[in-house]
N, C-alpha and C positions, 0 to 999 in steps of 0.2 A: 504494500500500500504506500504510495506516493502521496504522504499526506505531512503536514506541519501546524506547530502551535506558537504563536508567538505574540509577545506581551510587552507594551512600554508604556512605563509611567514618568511623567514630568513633573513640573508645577505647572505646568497649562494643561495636562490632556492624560488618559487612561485609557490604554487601545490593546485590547486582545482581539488576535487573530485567529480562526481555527479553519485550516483549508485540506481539502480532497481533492486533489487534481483528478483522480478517477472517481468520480463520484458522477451525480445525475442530474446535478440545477439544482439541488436546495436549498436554501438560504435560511439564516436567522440574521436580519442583519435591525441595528440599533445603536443609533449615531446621536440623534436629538435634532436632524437635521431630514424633513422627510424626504424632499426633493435627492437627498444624494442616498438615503437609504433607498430610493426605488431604484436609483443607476446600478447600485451596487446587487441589487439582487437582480438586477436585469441583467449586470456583468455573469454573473454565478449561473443564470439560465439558459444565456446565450454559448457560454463558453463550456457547459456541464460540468460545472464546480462544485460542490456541496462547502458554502459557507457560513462563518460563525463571525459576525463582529460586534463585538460590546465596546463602543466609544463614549465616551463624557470628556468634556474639557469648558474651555474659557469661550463660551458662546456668547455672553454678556458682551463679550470684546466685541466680538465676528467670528466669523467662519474659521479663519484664514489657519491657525494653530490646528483643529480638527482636523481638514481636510490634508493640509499635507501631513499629518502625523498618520492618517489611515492610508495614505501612499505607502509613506514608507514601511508602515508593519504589512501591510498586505505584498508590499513587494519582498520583503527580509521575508514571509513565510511562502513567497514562491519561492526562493532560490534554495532554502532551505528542503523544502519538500519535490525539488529537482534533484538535490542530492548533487552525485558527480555527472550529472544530465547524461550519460549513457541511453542510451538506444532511443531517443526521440529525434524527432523531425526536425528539429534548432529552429527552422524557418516558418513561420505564418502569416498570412495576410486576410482579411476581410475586406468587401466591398458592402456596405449597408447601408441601405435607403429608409427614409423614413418620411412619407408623404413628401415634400418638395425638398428634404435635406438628406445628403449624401455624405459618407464618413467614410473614407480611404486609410487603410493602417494596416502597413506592413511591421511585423516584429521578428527580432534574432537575437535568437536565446546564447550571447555572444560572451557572454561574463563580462562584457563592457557595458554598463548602463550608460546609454546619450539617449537626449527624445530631440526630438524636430517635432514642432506642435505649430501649423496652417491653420488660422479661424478667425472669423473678424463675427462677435456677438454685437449683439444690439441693443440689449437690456441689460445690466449691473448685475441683476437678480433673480434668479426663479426661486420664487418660495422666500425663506433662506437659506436659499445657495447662490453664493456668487461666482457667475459664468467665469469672471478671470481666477476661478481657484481649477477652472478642469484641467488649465495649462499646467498647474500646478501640481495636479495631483499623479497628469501625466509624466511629469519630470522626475517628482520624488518618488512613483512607483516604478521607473525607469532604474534610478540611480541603485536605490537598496537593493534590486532582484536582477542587477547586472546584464538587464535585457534591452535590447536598443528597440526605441517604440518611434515609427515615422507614422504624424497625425497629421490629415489634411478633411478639414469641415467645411462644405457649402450647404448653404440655406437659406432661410430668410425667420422663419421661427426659433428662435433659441432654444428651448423644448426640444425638439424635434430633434435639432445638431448634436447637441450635448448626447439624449438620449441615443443616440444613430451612434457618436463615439462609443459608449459603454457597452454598447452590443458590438461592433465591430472590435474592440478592444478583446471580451472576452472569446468570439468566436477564432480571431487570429490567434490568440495563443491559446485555445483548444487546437488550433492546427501544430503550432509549435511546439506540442508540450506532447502530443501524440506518440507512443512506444510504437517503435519499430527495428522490431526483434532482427533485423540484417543489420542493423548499425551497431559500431561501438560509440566510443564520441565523435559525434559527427564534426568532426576537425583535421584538416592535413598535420596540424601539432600534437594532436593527441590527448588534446584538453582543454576544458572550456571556463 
């Protein structure tokens, strides 16, 4: 089982992780934030993840401490629960539409976290979630899970973009995370 648990606590924020990369789309996810708790289980549905996330933090303030703190625990328990990335695919891509908005994201499970994040929002806020935290959350789930995330969003609803991201986020790396028992590490070096 290709699975991980992982836990950080600050003085701004409380974020446990619990993920199944073989698992089937479940989710229990609990942020304090509903707009990002519906991405995040849209990520776990889209991608067939079975996830657990328990966040609190400094909402009083804003967003901004939450959201990239559940980046980076959600990306430390993918890499963690890749292990030595042995016999998967390294590579995946999504194309997803969502009424008039289109999410392009290729990802490579490279041990180098970089993101390249494309979007031009229109509104400050869905709910409370603020649209400039998905760049964000892109980077820092990027950086901790050493997987390189290339994001490109067209739209005209913010809604729609963001959500079209979180779905094509987790279906690409349901492609990249994929076992296939002919590989070793998928690397000419021998390691990833």
């Amino acid at each position: 089982m290709r699975t991980s648990s992982v836990s950080r606590q600050t003085r701004e924020t409380s974020i446990s992780v619990e993920l199944n990369l073989d698992g089937s789309g479940n989710s229990k996810i609990s942020t304090g934030i509903g707009f990002f708790d519906h991405m995040l289980a849209s990520f776990a549905r889209h991608g067939l993840f079975d996830l657990t996330i328990k966040a609190s933090g400094d909402l009083h303030v804003d967003d901004h401490h939450l959201v990239e703190d559940v980046g980076i625990v959600l990306g430390e328990a993918f890499n963690k629960a890749l292990g030595d990335k042995s016999k998967i695919e390294r590579f995946g891509h999504a194309l997803i539409p969502m009424d008039e908005a289109l999410s392009v994201i290729a990802v490579d499970i490279s041990g180098r976290g970089y993101s390249i994040f494309k979007a031009e929002f229109k509104s400050e806020a869905i709910g409370g979630y603020s649209t400039r935290m998905t760049r964000h959350f892109v980077d820092s789930f990027s950086r901790a899970s050493g997987i390189n995330v290339n994001v490109k969003i067209e739209g005209e609803d913010d809604h729609h973009m963001v959500e079209s991201m979180f779905k094509a986020l987790g279906v690409a790396l349901w492609m990249a995370t994929r076992k296939n028992e002919k590989r070793g590490v998928p690397s000419t070096k021998g390691t990833l």
